[in-house]
C-alpha positions in Angstrom: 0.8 17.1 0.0 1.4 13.6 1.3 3.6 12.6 4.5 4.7 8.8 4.7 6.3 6.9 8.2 8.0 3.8 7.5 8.6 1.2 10.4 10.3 -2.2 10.1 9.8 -5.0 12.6 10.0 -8.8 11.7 9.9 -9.1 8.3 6.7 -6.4 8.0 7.9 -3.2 6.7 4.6 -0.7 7.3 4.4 2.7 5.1 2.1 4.6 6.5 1.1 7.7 3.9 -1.1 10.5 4.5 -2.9 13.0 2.3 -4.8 13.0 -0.9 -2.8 11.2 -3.4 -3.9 13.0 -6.7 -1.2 15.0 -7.9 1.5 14.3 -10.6 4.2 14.8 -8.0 2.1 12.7 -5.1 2.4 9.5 -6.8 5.8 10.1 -8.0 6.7 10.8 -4.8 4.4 7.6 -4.2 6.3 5.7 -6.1 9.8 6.8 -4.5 8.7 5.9 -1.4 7.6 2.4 -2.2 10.6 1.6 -4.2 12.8 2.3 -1.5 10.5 0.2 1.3 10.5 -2.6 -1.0 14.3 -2.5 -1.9 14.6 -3.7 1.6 14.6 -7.2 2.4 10.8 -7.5 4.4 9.2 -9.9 2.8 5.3 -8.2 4.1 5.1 -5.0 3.2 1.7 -3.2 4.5 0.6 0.3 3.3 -1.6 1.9 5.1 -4.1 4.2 3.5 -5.8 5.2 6.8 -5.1 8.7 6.2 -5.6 8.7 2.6 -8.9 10.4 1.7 -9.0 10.0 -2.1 -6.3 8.6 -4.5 -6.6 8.8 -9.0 -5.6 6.5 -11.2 -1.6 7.3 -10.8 -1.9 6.2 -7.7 -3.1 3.4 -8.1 -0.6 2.7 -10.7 1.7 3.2 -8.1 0.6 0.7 -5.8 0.4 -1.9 -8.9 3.9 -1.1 -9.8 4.8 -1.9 -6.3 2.7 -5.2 -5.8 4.4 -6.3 -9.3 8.1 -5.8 -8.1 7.2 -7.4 -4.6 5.3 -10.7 -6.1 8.3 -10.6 -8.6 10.2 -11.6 -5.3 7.7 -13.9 -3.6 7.3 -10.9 -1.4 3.7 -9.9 -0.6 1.6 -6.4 -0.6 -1.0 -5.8 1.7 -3.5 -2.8 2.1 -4.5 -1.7 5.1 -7.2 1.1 6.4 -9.0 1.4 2.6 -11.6 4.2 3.2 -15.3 3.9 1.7 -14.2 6.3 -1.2 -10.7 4.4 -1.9 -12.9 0.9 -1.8 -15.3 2.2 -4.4 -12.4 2.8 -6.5 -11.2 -0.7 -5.9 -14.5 -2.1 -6.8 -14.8 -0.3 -10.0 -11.1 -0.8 -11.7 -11.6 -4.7 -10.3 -8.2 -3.8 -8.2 -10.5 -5.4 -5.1 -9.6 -8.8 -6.6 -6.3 -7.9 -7.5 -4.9 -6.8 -3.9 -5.0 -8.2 -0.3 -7.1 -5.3 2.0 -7.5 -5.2 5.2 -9.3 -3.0 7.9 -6.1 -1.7 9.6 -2.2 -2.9 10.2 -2.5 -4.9 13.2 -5.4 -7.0 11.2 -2.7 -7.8 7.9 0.0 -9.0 10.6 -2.6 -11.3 12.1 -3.4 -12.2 8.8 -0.2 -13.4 8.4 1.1 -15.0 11.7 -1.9 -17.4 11.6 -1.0 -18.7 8.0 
């Protein structure tokens, strides 16, 4: 099972999600959640995978889905808190090139203020 928080401040909106993210329902669920973070007008949205031990590949669809409709908007994804597992997983589908990680939330919004 998978809990999410969602906080806005500025123009970050953070998701933070916990629990595995490997069945059917967790990334459709996933996928809820990010549509309805990104239907706001933040233009930074940070998920935090902190608390997510191991994801599949729905997941990650999820999360591509999401960077797709945010870029489509000149909006921007970022990943925070990637565990050694989740990195691996990166690293192998090439998804490492593909999105923006960073070691925790507070790194991504310093990320951003200094550009």
């Amino acid at each position: 099972a998978m809990t999410r928080e969602v906080s806005t401040e500025d123009k970050f909106a953070v998701l933070r999600v916990e629990g595995r993210i490997w069945e059917e329902e967790d990334s459709a669920q996933l996928n809820e959640i990010i549509e309805n973070v990104i239907s706001g007008d933040c233009s930074y949205v940070i998920i935090d995978l902190a608390n997510v031990p191991i994801m599949n590949s729905s997941g990650l669809g999820s999360l591509i889905a999401a960077l797709k409709t945010i870029r489509a908007r000149a909006g921007e994804l970022m990943l925070a808190g990637i565990n050694e597992r989740l990195a691996q997983l990166f690293q192998i589908t090439r998804l490492d090139t593909v999105f923006k990680t960073y070691d925790d939330v507070e790194t991504a919004m310093d990320k951003v203020h200094s550009s």
